[in-house]
C-alpha positions as CSV (number, residue, x, y, z in Angstrom):
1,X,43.6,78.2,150.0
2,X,42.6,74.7,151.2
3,X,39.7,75.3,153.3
4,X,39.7,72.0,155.7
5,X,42.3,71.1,158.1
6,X,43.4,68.0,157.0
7,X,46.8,68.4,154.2
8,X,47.7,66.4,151.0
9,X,50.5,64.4,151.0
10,X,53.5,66.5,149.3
11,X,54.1,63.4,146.8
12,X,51.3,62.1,145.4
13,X,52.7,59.0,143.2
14,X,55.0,56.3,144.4
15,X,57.4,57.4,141.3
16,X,56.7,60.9,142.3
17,X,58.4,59.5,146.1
18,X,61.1,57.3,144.3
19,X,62.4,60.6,142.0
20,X,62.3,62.6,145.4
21,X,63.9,59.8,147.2
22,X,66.8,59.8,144.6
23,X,67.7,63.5,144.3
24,X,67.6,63.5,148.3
25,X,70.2,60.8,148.2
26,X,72.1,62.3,145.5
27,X,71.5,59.7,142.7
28,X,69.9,61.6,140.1
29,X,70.1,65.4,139.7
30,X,68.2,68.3,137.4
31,X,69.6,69.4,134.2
32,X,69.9,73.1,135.3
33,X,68.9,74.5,131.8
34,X,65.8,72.3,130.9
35,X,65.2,70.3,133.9
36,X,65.7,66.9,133.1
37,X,66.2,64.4,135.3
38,X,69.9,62.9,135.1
39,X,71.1,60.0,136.5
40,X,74.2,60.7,138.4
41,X,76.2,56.9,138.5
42,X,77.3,57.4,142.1
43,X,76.7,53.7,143.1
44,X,77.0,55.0,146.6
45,X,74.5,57.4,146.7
46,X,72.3,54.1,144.8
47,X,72.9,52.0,147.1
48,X,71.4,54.9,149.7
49,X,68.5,55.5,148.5
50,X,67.3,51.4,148.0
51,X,68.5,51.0,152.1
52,X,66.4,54.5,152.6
53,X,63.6,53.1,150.3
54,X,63.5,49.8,152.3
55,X,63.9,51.1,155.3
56,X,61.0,53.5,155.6
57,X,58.5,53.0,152.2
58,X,55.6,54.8,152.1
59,X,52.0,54.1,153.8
60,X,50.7,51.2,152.4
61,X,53.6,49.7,150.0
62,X,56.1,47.2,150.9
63,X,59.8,47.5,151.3
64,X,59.9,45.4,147.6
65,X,57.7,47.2,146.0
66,X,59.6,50.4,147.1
67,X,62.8,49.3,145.7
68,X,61.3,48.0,142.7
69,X,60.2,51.5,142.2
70,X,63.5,53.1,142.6
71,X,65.1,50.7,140.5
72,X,62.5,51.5,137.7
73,X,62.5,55.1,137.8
74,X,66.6,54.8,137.8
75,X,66.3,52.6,134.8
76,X,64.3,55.1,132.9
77,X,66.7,58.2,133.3
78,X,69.7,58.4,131.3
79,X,73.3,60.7,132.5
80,X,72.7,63.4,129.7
81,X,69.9,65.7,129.6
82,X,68.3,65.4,126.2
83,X,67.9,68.9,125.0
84,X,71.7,69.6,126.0
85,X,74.0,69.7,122.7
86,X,76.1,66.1,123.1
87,X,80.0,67.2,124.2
88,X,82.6,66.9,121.8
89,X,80.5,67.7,118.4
């Protein structure tokens, strides 16, 4: 038990906020069986999370580089879990 009063931030990271970001906007999703990030391809829910991310960024980061975070951790997760056998083999 943490012994003082004051609390950690829950995320840590600013791609640790920008993959929490996403699945709260419904962008990316968990691979139920392995847990692997998946990117979704809802442009809508995309679009969601950059207006959230600009909106309200995180202590001490700006509104660019929030987006520019989103944008990089979308860019490095794919629509198919890798450990799932490919469909249609």
């Amino acid at each position: 038990m943490l012994m003082t009063r004051e609390r950690r931030p829950a995320i840590r990271t600013l791609r640790g906020w920008a993959i929490h970001l996403l699945q709260e906007a419904g962008a990316i999703c968990e691979c139920e069986a392995h847990g692997w990030a998946r990117d979704r391809a809802d442009p809508h829910a995309r679009k969601h999370a950059i207006a959230l991310a600009r909106q309200h960024p995180p202590d001490g980061v700006s509104a660019d580089q929030a987006v520019a975070e989103i944008n990089d951790v979308l860019d490095s997760i794919g629509d198919a879990c890798p450990e799932c056998p490919a469909e249609g083999l």
